[in-house]
Structure formats: structure tokens, C-alpha cells
C-alpha positions as CSV (number, residue, x, y, z in Angstrom):
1,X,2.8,41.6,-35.2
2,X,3.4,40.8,-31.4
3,X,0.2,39.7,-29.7
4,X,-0.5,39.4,-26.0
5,X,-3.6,37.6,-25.2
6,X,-5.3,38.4,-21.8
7,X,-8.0,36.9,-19.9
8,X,-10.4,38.7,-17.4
9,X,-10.6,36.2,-14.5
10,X,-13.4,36.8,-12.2
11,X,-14.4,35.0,-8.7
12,X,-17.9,33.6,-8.1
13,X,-17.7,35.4,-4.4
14,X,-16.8,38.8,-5.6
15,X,-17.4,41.6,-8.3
16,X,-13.6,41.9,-8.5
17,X,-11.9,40.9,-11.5
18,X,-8.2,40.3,-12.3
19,X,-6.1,40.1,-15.9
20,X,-3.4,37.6,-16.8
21,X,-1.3,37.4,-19.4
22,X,-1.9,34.1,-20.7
23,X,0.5,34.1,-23.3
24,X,1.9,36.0,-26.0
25,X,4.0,36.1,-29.2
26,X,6.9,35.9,-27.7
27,X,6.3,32.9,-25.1
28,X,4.8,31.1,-28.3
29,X,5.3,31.5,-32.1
30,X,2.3,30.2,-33.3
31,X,0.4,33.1,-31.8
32,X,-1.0,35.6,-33.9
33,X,-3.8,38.3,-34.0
34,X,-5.8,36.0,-36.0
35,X,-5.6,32.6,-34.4
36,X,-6.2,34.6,-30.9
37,X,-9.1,36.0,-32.2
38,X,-10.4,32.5,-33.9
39,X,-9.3,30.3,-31.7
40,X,-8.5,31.9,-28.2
41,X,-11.7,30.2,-26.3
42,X,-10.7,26.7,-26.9
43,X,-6.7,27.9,-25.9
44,X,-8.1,29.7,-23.2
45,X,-10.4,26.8,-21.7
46,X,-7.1,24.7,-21.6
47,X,-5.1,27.3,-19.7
48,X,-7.6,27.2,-17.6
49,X,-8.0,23.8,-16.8
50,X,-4.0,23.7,-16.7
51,X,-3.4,26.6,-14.4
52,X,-4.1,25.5,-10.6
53,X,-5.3,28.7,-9.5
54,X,-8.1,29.2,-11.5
55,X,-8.8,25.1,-12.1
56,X,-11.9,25.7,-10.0
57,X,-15.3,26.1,-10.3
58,X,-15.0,29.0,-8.4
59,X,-13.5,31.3,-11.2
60,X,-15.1,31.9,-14.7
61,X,-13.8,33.7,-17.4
62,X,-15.5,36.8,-18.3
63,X,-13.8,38.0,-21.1
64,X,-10.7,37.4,-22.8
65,X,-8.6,40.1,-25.6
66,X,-5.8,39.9,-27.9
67,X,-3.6,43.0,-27.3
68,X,-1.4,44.4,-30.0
69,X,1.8,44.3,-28.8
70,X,3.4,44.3,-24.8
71,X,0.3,44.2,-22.5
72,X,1.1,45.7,-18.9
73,X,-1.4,44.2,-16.2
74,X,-4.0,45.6,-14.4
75,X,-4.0,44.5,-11.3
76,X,-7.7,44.3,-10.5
77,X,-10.9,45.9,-11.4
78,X,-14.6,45.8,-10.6
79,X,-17.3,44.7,-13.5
């Protein structure tokens, strides 16, 4: 099954949230509806720390899902 797995990226200054796409089944084999759903905080907290926007202390994650199949962006949203 082809899994997208999404965060919900939110700003310490704001109530507006955005999505990304942090990766998917087709960006990376490995990824599967299970092991996103088992494992996606600790893959999640590495993105994080990897990707420069969002390296700061000024962005928290909020929530995170693993979407069956092609997810298409929002592109942001209030909580």
C-alpha cells in the first residue's frame, strides 16, 4: 500500500499551522502503514532536526498522519 506520511507543523508565534509531506512510499521503500504508525515520532523528530526550516525551537510538531496513498497539501490551517 502507498503511504504518505504528513506532519502538522505549527509556529510558537501563531495559531497557524502548515502540512508537509515528509515522505512517502515512493521517496522510501521501507515505508509502510505500519512502521509509520509505530515508528513515525522517532522518523519524524529526525526530519525535523534535519530540515533547516523547522530546526528551531520556534516550531513544534502538533501532529503527524500516515495517509493512504498520494496526499495533496494543505497549505495552512488554523488549530
Amino acid at each position: 500500500m502507498f503511504v504518505t506520511v504528513v506532519a502538522v507543523l505549527c509556529h510558537f508565534s501563531s495559531t497557524a499551522c502548515i502540512e508537509e509531506i515528509v515522505t512517502s512510499s515512493a521517496l522510501d521503500s521501507a515505508v509502510t502503514f505500519q512502521s509509520c504508525a509505530i515508528g513515525g515520532q522517532a522518523g519524524l523528530a529526525k526530519w525535523k532536526e534535519d530540515h533547516p526550516v523547522y530546526r528551531s525551537e520556534n516550531w513544534h510538531i502538533q501532529r503527524y498522519k500516515c495517509v493512504p496513498g498520494d496526499y495533496k497539501l494543505i497549505a495552512q490551517h488554523k488549530i
